[in-house]
C-alpha positions in Angstrom: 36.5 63.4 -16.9 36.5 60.2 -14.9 36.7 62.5 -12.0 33.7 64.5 -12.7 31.7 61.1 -13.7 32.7 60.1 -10.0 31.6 63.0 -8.1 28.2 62.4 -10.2 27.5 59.4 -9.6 28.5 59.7 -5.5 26.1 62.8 -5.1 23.4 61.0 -6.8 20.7 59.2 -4.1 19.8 55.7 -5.8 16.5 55.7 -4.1 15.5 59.1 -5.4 16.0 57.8 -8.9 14.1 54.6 -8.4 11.0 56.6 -7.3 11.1 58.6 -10.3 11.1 55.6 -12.5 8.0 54.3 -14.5 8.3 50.7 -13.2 5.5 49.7 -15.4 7.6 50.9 -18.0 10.9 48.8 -17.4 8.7 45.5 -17.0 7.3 45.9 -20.3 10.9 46.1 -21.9 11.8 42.8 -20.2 11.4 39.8 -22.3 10.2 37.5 -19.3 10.5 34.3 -21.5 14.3 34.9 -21.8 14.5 35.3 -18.0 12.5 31.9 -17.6 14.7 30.2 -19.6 18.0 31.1 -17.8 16.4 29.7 -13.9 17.2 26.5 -12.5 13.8 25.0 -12.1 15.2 22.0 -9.9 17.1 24.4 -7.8 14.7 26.6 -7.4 12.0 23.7 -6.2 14.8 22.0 -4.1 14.7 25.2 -1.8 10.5 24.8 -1.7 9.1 23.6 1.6 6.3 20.9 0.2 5.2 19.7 3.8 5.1 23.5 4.6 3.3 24.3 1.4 0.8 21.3 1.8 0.0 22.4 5.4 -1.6 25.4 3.6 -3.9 23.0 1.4 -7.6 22.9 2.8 -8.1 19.6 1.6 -11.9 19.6 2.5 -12.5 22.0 0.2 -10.0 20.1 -2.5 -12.8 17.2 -2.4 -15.6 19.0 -2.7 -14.1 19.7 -6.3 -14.0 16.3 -7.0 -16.2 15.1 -9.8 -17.1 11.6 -8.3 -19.7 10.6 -10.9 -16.9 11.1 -13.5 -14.4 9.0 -11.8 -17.5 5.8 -11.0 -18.2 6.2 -14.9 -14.6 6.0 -15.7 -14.2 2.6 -13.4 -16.1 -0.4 -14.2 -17.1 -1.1 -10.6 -19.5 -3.7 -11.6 -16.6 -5.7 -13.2 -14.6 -5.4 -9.9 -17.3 -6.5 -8.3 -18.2 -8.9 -9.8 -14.4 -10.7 -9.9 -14.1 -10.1 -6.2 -17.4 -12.0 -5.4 -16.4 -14.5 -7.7 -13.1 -14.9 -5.8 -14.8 -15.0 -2.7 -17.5 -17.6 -4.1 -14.6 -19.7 -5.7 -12.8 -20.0 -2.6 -15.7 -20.6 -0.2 -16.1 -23.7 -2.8 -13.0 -24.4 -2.5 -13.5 -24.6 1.8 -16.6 -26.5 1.4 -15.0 -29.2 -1.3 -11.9 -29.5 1.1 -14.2 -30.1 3.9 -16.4 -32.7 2.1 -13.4 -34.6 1.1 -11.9 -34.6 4.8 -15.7 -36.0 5.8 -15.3 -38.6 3.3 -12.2 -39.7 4.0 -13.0 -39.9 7.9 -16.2 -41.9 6.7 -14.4 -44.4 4.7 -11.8 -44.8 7.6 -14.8 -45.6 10.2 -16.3 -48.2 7.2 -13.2 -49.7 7.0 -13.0 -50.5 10.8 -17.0 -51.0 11.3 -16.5 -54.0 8.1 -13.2 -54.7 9.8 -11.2 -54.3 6.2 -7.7 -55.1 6.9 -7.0 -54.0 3.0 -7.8 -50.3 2.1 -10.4 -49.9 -0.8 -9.9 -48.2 -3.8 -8.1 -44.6 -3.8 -11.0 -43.2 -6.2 -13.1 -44.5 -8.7 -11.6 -46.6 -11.6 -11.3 -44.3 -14.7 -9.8 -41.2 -12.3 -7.4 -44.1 -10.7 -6.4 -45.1 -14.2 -5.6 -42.2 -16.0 -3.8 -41.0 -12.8 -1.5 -44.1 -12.8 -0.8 -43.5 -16.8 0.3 -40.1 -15.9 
């Protein structure tokens, strides 16, 4: 018997026997869940080309899909704005106060040698001088 089956199965031509089969057929028969579950998802994306894949992206046309009105009423831009300007405003301030207190200084060094002061004057006014020293 296991001779006979041999000789059958050596005179048969594989591809003949594909052709005749209802392909549509086998594929509804396969539970294609199952077969999901069994692949390697991380081995199967470690063999994927991203650069390759990403060369294929028209990114152009990827933009045009974006909803930009969404995203600005999704971001309080005015609240950005606002806190940048403000950081910009408080450090010109700061700038202008350093500045003023440099002019003041060079002012009160030229006083002294104008009045010819051999003793420097006070290192602010009284109250600030005070608490500082308590401190």
């Amino acid at each position: 018997m296991e001779r006979v089956l041999d000789l059958v199965v050596q005179s048969l031509d594989v591809n003949e026997l594909v052709q005749q089969a209802d392909v549509n057929m086998l594929l509804s028969r396969v539970d294609v869940n199952a077969v999901l579950e069994k692949v390697d998802l991380d081995a199967l994306l470690s063999q994927v080309d991203l650069n390759a894949l990403l060369d294929r992206v028209d990114v152009n046309r990827l933009i045009t899909r974006v909803d930009i009105d969404s995203i600005a009423q999704h971001t309080d831009i005015g609240a950005v704005f606002v806190a940048s300007s403000g950081n910009m405003a408080s450090g010109a301030v700061d700038i202008v106060r350093g500045q003023a207190v440099a002019a003041d200084q060079r002012i009160d060094r030229w006083m002294h040698r104008l009045l010819r002061r051999k003793t420097p004057g006070l290192a602010g006014p009284p109250t600030l001088t005070s608490a500082e020293a308590e401190t």
